[in-house]
N, C-alpha and C positions, 0 to 999 in steps of 0.2 A: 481573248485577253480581257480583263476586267478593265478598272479606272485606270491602273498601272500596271505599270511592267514587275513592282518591285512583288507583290500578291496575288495567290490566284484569285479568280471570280470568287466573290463571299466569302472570302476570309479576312475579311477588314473587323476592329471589332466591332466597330457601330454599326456593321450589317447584322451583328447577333441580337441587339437590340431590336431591328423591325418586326413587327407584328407579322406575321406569317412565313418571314425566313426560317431558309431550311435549318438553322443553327438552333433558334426558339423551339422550333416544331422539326424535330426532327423528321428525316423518312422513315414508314414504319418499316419491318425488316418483313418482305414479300418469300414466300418461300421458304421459312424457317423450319431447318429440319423437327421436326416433331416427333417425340417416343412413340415407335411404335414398335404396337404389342408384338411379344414375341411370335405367336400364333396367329396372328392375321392373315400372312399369304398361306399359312395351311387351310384356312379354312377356302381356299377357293374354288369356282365350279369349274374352271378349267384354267390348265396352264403347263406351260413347256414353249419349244423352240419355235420360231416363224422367221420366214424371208421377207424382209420388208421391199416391196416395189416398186421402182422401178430399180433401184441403187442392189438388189437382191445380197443385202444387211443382216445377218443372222443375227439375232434379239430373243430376249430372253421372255416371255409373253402372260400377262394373267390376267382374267378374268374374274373380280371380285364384287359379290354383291353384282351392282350395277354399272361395274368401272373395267375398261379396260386400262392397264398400265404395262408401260413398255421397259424393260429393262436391261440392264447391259449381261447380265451372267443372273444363274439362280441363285445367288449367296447374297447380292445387293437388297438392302432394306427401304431402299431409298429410288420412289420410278426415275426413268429418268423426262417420264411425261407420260399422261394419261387422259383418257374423256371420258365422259359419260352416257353411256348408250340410251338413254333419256332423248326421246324422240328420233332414232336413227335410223337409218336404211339400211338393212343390211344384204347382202347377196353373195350368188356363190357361184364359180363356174369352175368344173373340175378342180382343179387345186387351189383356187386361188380364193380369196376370201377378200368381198369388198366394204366397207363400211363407212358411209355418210353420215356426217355430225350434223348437226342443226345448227341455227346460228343464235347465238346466245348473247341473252342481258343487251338489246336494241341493237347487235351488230358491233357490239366490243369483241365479243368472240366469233370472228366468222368462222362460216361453214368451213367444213376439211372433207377430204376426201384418204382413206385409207386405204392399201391393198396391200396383202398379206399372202404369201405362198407357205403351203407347206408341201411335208417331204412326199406324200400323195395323195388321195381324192378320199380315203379312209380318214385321212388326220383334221382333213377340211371340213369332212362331214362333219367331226367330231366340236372345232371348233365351232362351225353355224349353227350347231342345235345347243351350244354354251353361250352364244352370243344370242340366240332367239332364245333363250330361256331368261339372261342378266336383261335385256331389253323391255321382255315383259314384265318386270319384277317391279314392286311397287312399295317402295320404304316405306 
């Protein structure tokens, strides 16, 4: 509840006036969708279906450059979250595919851990030698 009942928190209007209030200084817009090219996810070094583990989540998958991005269906232009294989672990055990992030910019970004099933031990190969290839890749 802010100073009263009758306004929310920061909506008074001498609070627009302070120097650093969110009103003066807005927040900036994190996330904004961005045009992208219409060819970008063609150019990828791999992509298609994966099971996300342990929730076994079928996700739409690609591998670009040196990013993986997670997606809801192949038609979405937009991930619905992704990282950067920029220092990772990656690993493989029959179908499953494991991959560790690093932890980034002093511990804003911690470590994650990923595991990924596909539909067999061919498809996994397929994705660790795309995912050992985007890892080693040096923009």
């Amino acid at each position: 509840m802010g100073c009263c009942s009758s306004r929310a928190p920061g909506s008074h209007e001498w609070q627009s006036q302070v120097p650093g209030s969110y009103k003066a200084n807005p927040i900036p817009t994190v996330n904004k969708k961005a045009n992208v090219p219409p060819d970008f996810f063609a150019k990828c070094i791999k992509k298609g279906w994966l099971r996300t583990l342990p929730k076994k989540q079928r996700i739409w998958c690609m591998i670009h450059e040196n990013n993986f991005y997670f997606m809801d269906n192949e038609e979405d232009t937009e991930p619905r979250k992704f990282f950067s294989f920029d220092g990772c672990i990656i690993k493989m055990d029959k179908n499953v595919l494991e991959i560790e992030t690093k932890e980034l910019m002093g511990g804003s970004v911690p470590r994650a851990t990923y595991k990924f099933m596909a539909e067999d031990a061919t498809i996994a190969m397929d994705w660790y030698e795309a995912a050992l290839k985007a890892s080693s890749r040096r923009n």
